[in-house]
C-alpha positions as YAML, in Angstrom:
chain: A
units: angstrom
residues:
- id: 1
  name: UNK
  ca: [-4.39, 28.52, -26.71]
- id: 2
  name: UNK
  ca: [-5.63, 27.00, -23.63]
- id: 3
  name: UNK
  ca: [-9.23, 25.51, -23.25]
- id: 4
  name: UNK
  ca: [-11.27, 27.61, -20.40]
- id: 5
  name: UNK
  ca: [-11.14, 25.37, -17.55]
- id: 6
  name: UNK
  ca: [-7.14, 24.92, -17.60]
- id: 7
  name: UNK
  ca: [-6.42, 28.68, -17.96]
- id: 8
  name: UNK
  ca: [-9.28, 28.63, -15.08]
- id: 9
  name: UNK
  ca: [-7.12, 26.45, -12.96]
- id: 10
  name: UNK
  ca: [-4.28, 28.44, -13.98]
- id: 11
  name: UNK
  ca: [-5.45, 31.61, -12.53]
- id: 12
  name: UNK
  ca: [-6.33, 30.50, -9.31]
- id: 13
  name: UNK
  ca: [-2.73, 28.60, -8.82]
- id: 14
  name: UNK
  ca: [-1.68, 31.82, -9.20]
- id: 15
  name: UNK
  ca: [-4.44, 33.84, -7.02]
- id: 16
  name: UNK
  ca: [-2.60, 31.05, -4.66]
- id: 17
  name: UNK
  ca: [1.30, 31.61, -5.13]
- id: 18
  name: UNK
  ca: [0.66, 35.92, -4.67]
- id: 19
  name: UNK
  ca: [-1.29, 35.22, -1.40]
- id: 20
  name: UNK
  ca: [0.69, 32.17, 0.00]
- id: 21
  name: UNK
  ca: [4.12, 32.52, -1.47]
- id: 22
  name: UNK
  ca: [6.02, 29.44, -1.19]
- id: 23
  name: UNK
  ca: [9.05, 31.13, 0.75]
- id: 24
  name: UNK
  ca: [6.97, 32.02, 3.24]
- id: 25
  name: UNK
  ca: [5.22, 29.09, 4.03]
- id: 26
  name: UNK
  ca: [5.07, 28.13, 7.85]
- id: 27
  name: UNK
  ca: [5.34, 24.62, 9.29]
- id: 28
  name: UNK
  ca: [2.07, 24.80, 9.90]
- id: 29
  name: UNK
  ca: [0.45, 26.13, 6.66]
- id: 30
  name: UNK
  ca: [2.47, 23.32, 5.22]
- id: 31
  name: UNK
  ca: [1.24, 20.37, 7.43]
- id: 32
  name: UNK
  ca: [-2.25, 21.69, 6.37]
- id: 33
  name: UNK
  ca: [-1.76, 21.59, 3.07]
- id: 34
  name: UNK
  ca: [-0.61, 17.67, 3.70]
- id: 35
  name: UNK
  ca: [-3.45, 16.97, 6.22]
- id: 36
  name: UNK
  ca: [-5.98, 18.07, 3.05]
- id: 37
  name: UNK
  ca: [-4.58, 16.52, 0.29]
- id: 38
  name: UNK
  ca: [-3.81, 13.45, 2.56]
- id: 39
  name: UNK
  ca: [-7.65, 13.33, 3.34]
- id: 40
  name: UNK
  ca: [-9.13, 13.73, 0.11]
- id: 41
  name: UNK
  ca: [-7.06, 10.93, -1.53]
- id: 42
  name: UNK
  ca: [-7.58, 8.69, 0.85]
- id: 43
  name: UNK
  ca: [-11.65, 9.65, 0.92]
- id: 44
  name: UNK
  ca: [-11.55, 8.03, -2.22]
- id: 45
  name: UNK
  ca: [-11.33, 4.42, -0.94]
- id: 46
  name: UNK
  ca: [-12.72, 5.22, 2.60]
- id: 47
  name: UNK
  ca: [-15.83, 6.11, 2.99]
- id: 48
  name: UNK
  ca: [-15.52, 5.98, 6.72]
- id: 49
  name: UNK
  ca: [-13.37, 9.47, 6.80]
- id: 50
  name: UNK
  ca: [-15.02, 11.93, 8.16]
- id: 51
  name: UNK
  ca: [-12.90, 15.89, 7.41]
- id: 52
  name: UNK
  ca: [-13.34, 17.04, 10.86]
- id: 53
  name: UNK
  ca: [-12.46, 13.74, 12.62]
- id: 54
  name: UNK
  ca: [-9.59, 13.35, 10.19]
- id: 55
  name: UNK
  ca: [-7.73, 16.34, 10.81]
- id: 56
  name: UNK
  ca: [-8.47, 16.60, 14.21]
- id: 57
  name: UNK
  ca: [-6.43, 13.64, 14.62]
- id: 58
  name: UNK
  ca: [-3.84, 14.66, 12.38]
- id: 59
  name: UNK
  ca: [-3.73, 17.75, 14.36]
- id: 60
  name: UNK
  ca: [-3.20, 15.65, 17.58]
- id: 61
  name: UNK
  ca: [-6.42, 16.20, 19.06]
- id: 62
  name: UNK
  ca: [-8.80, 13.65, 20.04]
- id: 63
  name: UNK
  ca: [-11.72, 12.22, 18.20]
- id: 64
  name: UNK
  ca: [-13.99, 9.30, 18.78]
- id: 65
  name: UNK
  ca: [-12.18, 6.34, 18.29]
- id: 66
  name: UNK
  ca: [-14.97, 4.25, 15.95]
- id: 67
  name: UNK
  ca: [-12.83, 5.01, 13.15]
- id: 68
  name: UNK
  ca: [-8.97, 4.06, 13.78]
- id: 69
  name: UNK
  ca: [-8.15, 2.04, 11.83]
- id: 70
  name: UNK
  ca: [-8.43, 4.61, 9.23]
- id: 71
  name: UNK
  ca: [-6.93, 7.50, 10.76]
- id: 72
  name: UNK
  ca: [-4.32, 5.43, 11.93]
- id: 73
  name: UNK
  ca: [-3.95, 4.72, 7.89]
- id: 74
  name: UNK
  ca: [-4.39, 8.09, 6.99]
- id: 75
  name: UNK
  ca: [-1.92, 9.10, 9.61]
- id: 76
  name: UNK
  ca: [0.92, 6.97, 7.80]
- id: 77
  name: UNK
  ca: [-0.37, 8.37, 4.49]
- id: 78
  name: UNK
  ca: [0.21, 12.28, 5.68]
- id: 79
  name: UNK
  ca: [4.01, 10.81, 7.30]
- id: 80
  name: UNK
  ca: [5.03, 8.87, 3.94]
- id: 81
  name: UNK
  ca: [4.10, 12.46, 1.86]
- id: 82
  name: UNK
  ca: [5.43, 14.85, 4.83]
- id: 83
  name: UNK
  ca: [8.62, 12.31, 4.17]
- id: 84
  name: UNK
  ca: [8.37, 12.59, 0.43]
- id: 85
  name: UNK
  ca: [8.37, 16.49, -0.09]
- id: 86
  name: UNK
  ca: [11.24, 17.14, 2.82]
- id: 87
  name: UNK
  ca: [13.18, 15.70, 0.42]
- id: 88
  name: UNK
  ca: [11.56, 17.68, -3.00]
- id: 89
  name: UNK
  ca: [14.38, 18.94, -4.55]
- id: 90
  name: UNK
  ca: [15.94, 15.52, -4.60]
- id: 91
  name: UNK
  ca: [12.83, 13.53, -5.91]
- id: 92
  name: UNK
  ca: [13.17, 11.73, -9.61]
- id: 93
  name: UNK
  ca: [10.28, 9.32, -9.98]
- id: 94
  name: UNK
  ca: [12.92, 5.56, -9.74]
- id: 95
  name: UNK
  ca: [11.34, 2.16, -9.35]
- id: 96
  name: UNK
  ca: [13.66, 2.63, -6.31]
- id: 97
  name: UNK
  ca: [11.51, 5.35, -4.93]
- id: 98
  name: UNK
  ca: [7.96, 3.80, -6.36]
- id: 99
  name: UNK
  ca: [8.63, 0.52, -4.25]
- id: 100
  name: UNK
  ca: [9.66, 2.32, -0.59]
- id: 101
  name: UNK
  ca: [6.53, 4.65, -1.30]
- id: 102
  name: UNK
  ca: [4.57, 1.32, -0.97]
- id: 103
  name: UNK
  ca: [6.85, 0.02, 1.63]
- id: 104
  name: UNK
  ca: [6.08, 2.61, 3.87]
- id: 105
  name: UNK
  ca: [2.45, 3.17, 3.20]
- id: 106
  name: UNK
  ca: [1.64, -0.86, 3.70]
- id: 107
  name: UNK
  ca: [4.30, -2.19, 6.04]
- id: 108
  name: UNK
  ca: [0.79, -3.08, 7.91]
- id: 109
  name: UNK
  ca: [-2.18, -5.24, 7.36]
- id: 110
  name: UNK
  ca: [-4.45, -2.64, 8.51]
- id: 111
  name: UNK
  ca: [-3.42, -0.79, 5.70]
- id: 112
  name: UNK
  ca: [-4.55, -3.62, 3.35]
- id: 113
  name: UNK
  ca: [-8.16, -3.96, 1.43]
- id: 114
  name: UNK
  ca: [-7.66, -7.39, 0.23]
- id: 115
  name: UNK
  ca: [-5.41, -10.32, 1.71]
- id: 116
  name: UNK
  ca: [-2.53, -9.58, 3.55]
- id: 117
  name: UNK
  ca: [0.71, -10.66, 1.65]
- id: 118
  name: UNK
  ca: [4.04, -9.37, 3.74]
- id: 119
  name: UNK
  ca: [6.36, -10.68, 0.72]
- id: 120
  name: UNK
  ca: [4.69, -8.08, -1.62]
- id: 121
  name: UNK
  ca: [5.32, -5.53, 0.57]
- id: 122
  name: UNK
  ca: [7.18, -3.03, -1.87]
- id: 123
  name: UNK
  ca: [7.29, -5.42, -4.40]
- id: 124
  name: UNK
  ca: [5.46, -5.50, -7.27]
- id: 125
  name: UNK
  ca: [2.74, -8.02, -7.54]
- id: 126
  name: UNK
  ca: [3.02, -11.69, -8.55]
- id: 127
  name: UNK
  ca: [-0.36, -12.34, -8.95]
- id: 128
  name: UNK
  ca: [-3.44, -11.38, -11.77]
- id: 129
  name: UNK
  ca: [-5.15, -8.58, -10.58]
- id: 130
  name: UNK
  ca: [-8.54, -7.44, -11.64]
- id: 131
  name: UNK
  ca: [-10.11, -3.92, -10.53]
- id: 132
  name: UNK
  ca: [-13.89, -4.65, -9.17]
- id: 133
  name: UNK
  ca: [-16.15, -2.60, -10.91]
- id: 134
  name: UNK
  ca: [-19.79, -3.94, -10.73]
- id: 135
  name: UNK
  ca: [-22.56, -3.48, -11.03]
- id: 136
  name: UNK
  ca: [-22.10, -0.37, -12.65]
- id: 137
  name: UNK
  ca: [-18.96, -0.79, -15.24]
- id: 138
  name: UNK
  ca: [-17.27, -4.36, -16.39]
- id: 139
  name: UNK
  ca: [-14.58, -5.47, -14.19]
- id: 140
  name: UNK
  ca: [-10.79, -4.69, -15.59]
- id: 141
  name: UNK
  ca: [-7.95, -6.80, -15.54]
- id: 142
  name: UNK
  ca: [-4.70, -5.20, -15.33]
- id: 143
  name: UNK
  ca: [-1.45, -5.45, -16.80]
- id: 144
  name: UNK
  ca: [0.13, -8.96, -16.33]
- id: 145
  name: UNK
  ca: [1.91, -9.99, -13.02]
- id: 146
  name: UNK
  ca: [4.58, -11.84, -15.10]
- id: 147
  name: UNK
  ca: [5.57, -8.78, -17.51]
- id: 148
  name: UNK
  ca: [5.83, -6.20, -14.26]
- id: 149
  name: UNK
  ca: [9.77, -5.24, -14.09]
- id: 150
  name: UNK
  ca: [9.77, -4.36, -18.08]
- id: 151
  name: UNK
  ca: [6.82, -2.83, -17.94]
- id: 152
  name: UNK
  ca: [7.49, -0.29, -14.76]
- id: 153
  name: UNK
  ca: [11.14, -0.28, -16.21]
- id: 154
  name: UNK
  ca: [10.11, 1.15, -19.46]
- id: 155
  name: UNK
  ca: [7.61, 3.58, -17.61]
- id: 156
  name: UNK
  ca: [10.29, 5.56, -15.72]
- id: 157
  name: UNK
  ca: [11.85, 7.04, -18.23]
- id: 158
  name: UNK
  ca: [8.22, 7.86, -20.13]
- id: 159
  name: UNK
  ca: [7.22, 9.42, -16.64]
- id: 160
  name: UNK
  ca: [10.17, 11.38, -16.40]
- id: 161
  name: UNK
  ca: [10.37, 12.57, -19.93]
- id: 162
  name: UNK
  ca: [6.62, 14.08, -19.11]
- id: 163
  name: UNK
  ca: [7.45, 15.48, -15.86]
- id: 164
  name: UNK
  ca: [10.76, 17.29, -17.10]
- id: 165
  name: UNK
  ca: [8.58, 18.79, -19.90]
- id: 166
  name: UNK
  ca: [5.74, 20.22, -17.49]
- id: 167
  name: UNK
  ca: [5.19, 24.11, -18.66]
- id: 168
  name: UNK
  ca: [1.42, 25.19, -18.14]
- id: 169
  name: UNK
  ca: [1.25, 27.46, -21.03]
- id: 170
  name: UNK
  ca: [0.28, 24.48, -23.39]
- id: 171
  name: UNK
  ca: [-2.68, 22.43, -23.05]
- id: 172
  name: UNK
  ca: [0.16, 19.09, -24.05]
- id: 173
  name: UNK
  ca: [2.50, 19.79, -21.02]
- id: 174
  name: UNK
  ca: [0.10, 21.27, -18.66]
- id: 175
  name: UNK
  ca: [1.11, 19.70, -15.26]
- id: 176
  name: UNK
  ca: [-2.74, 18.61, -14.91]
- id: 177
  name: UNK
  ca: [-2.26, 16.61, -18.70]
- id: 178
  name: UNK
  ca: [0.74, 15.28, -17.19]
- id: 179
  name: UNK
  ca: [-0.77, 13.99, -13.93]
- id: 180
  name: UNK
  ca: [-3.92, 12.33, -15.67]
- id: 181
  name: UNK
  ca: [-1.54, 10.90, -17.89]
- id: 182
  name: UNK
  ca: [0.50, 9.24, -15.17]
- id: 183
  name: UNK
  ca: [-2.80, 8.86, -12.80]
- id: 184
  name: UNK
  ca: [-4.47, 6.54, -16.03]
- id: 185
  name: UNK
  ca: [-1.16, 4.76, -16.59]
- id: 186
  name: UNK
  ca: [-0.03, 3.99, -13.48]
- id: 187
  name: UNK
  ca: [-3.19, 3.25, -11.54]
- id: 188
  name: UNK
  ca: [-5.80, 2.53, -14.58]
- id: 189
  name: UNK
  ca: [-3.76, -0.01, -16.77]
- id: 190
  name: UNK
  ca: [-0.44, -0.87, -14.88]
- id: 191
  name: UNK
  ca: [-1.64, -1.37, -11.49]
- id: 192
  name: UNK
  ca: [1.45, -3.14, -10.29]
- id: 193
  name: UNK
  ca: [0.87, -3.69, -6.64]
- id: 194
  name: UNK
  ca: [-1.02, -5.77, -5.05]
- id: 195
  name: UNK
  ca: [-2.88, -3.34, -3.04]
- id: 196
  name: UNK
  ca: [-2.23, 0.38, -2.54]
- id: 197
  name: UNK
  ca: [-1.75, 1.44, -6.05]
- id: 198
  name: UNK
  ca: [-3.98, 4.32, -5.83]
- id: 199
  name: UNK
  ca: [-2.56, 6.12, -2.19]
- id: 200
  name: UNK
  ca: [1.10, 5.38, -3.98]
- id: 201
  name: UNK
  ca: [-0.12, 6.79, -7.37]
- id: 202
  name: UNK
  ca: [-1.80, 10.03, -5.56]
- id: 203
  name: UNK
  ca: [1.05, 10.95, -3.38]
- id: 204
  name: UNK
  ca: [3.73, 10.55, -6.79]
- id: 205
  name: UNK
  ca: [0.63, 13.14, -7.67]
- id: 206
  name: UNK
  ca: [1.52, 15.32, -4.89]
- id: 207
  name: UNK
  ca: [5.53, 15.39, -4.78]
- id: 208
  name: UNK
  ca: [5.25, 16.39, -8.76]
- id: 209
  name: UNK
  ca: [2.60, 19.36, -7.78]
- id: 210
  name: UNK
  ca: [5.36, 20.40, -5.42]
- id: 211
  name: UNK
  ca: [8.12, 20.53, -7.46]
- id: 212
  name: UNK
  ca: [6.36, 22.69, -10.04]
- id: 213
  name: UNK
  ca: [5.21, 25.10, -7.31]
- id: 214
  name: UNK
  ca: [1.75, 24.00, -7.08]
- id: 215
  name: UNK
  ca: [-0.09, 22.79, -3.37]
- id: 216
  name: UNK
  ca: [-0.75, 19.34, -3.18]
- id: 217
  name: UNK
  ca: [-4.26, 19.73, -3.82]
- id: 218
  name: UNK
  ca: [-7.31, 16.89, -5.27]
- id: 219
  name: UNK
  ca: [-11.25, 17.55, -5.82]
- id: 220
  name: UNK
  ca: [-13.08, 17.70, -3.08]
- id: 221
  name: UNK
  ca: [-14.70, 14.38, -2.54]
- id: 222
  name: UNK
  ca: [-17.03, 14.11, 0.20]
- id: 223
  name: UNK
  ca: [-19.26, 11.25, -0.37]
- id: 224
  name: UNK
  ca: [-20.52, 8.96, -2.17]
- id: 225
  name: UNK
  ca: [-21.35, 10.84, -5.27]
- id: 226
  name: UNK
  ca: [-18.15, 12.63, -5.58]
- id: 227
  name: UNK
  ca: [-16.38, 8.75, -5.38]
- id: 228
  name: UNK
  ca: [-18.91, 7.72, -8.29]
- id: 229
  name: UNK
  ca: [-17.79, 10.74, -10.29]
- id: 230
  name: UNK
  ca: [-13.72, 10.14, -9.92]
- id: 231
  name: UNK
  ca: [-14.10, 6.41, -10.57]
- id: 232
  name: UNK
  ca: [-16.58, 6.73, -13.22]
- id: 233
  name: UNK
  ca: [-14.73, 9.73, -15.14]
- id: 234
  name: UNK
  ca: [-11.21, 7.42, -15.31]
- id: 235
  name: UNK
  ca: [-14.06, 4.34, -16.49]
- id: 236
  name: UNK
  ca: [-14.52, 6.21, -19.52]
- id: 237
  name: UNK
  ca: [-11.11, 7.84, -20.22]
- id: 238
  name: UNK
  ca: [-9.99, 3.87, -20.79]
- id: 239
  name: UNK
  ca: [-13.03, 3.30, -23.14]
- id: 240
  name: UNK
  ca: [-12.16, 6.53, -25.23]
- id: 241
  name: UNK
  ca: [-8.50, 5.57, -24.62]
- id: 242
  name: UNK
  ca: [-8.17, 9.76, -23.43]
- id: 243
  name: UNK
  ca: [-7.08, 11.17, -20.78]
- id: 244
  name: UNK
  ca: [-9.03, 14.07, -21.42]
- id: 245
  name: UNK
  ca: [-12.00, 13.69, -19.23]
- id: 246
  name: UNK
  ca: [-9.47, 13.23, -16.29]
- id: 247
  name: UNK
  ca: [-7.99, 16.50, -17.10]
- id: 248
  name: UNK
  ca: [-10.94, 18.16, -17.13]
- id: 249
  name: UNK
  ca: [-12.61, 16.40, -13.83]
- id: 250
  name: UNK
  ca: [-9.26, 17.96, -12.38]
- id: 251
  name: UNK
  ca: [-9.20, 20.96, -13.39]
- id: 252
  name: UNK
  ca: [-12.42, 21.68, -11.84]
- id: 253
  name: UNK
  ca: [-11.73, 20.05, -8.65]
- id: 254
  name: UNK
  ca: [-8.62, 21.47, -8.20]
- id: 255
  name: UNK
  ca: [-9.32, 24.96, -9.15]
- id: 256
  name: UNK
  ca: [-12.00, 24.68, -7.03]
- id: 257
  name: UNK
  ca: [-9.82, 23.59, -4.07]
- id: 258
  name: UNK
  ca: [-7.07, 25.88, -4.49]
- id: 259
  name: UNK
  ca: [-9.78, 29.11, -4.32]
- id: 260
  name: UNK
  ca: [-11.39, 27.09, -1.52]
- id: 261
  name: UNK
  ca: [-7.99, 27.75, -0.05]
- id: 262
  name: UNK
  ca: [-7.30, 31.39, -1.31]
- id: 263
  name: UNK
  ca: [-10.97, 32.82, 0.20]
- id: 264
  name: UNK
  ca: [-10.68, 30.81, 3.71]
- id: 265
  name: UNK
  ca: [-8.21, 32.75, 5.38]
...
């Protein structure tokens, strides 16, 4: 039996699928779809997003131009998805694919938080990495540079095997148990770029929602409280070594987006 706030979740996707049916999805419902999840991943890292700024200018409408260097970011981030799900019913999760997902989404050093390296531009990173997290958790150093190709290597397949298993009438293979469990992997102990590891981790996030007939979709995070919450909920997942509290934190932030959705038009 599923706990409450999966078969919550589960309810609402499909609240979502009778009102928006996939087949009849216009060009436009879709890019808004992409314009939402595109800002509420990236919100995550950039506190200087602003919703109505942001998809204004995905919209092709003009904003102030303070902030342009991240909707110019953001921008790329909503191409490199639209790219990613014209192509859905091709998409297996490859190192192949992994790398040109970070090509795409960093070919520019605007698009880079820490020092600009062009040689690690969809290449896995050749250098220690560890994730600042003071004052408020200890800092965490992720996987080693030098063990990288095994390590991603191995991970395909144990991606895959999840993905290809994804039925949300068990808590185990629930596509949101799935998608923690790649989210912590990936991002929280692999980390194998050198920047960028969480925009490439969220839109792998989004193509996999798609192929199982769920809207990309992520919590709602607005400011900084909401960014405390998301980073602070995958914190302790690592210390209880469970992805649990993940699942949960999505599960309410995604139900709650996807009825956000339903009751808005």
């Amino acid at each position: 039996m599923l706990p409450d706030y999966l078969q919550h979740f589960n309810e609402a996707l499909q609240k979502f699928q009778e009102k928006f049916p996939r087949e009849k999805w216009s060009p436009e419902f879709k890019d808004s779809l992409i314009n939402n999840y595109s800002f509420y991943s990236a919100r995550i890292e950039d506190d200087k997003l602003h919703y109505g700024d942001t998809i204004k200018f995905l919209n092709n409408e003009l904003v102030r131009v303070g902030k342009m260097t991240s909707l110019l970011n953001i921008s790329n981030h909503k191409d490199v998805m639209k790219s990613l799900l014209d192509k859905l019913e091709d998409f297996q999760l490859t190192e192949e694919i992994v790398k040109g997902i970070h090509q795409d989404l960093m070919g520019s050093d605007l698009a880079w938080e820490v020092e600009f390296k062009p040689e690690l531009i969809g290449n896995y990173r050749n250098i220690p990495t560890v994730g600042s997290r003071e004052p408020f958790f200890e800092n965490k150093e992720y996987a080693p540079h030098y063990n990288l190709a095994v390590i991603m290597a191995s991970h395909m397949g144990l991606f895959n095997n999840r993905f290809e298993r994804i039925d949300n009438s068990n808590e185990a293979t629930h596509i949101l148990s799935v998608l923690a469990y790649f989210h912590n992997t990936f991002l929280n102990k692999i980390h194998p770029f050198a920047d960028g590891n969480g925009r490439v981790c969220r839109i792998i996030m989004g193509a996999i929602m798609m192929q199982y007939n769920c809207p990309p979709i992520f919590p709602l995070i607005t400011d900084e409280e909401h960014q405390f919450e998301y980073i602070s909920t995958i914190v302790k997942c690592e210390l209880e070594n469970s992805d649990d509290l993940l699942v949960r934190y999505f599960a309410k932030g995604m139900t709650e987006s996807l009825l956000q959705r339903v009751y808005e038009f």
